[in-house]
N, C-alpha and C positions, 0 to 999 in steps of 0.2 A: 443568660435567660433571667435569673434574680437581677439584675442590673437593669435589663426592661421591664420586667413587672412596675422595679420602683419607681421607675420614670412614668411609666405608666396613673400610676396609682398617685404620682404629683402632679400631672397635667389634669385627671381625672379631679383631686382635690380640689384644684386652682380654678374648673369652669364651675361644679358643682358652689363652692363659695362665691366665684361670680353673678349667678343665677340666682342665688339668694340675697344677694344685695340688690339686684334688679329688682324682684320682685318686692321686697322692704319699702324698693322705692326711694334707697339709699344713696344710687348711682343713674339717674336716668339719660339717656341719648340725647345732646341739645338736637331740637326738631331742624330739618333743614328745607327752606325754602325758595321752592323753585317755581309755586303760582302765588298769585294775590293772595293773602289772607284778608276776611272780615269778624269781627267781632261784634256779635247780635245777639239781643236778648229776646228770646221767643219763647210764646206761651203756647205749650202743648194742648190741642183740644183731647177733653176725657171720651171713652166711646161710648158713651151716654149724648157725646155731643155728635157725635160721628168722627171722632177723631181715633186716639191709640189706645189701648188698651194697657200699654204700660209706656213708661219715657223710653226712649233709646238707649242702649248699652252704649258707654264708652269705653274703649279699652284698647291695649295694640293690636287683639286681634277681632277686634268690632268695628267695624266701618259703616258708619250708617249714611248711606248716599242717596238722600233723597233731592227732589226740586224746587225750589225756588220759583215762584211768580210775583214778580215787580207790581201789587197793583194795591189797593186799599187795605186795612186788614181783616175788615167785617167782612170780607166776601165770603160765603160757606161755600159755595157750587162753581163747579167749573163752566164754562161757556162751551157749549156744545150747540156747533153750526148745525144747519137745516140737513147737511150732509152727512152729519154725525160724527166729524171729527170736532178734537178741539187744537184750536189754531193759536192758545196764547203761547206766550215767549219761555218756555220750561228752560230754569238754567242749574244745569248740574251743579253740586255742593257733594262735600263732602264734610261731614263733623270730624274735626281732631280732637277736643275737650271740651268740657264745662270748666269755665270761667270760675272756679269755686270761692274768688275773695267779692260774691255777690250773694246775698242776701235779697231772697223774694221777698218783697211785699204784698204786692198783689196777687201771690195766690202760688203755693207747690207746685206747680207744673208751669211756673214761669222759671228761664235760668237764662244766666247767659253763656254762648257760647263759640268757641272758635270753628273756623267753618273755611274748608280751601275752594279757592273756586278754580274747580279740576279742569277744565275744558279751556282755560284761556285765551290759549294759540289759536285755537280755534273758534269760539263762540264770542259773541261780545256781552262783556258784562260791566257795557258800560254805566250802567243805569243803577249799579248796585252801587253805593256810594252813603255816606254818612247820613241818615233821616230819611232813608228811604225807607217803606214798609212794602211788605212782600209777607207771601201767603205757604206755608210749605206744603208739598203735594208727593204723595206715592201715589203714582199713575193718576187717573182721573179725582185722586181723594183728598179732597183736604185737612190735612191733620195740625195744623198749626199754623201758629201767624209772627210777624213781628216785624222789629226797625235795627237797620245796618245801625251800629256805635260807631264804626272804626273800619277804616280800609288800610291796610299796609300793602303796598307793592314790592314785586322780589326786586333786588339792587345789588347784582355782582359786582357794580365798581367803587361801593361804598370800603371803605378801609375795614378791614376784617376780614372774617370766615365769607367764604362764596358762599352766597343763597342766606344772608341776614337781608332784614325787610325794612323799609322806611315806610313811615304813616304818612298814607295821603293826606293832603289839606282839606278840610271840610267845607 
């Protein structure tokens, strides 16, 4: 019984000290990729403009998955047909992090950020691509805007870890 206590109480040390370095920020998971990543800097509208009210949380257990529309960045309003649906091309994202070796100029609610595009197998996104600008959208709202930096495609047969990413050509 004293001999599983101990056992006990060293496995118990061993995740608790784990946990603490995780969280430090000492030891983190390399991310593994298995869609496209882009890299975009976008400026969040304040809700004085009709945008958020605060930026997005990032974190492991914050996912913020909003959409993507490929189209100007001035546009504020969604396009809503005579029928009252809107018919533009919504393309799921997901935020993984803020880019943090970026410094706003233009304004604290501009950042840049890494962004998976979840739906790939599925949806095309082709059109998301290096200089594109695109509008971000929770449901019919628009709350931000901006332009793809960078596209990485996943690449299983590049030498290394499965699911490391190569940058697309611009």
């Amino acid at each position: 019984m004293q001999c599983n206590r101990v056992a006990l109480a060293a496995v118990l040390e061993l995740l608790i000290n784990r946990r603490d370095r995780l969280i430090a920020g000492v030891r983190r998971p390399k991310p593994i990729v298995h869609t496209p990543i882009v890299h975009a800097e976008i400026t969040f509208l304040r809700e004085h403009e009709g945008g958020r009210k605060f930026l997005p949380i990032m974190g492991i257990e914050a996912k913020y998955r909003p959409h993507l529309v490929i189209q100007d960045r001035t546009v504020r309003k969604s396009v809503i047909e005579s029928d009252g649906l809107i018919r533009e091309s919504y393309l799921g994202v997901q935020f993984n992090n803020e880019i943090k070796e970026f410094e706003s100029v233009s304004g604290e609610w501009t950042r840049r950020y890494e962004l998976s595009l979840m739906y790939h197998s599925r949806v095309d996104y082709s059109a998301v691509l290096p200089r594109a600008t695109f509008t971000v959208r929770e449901g019919g709202k628009i709350v931000g805007h901006g332009i793809v930096l960078k596209r990485f495609q996943p690449d299983t047969e590049k030498d290394g870890e499965p699911g490391d990413a190569r940058e697309s050509p611009s």
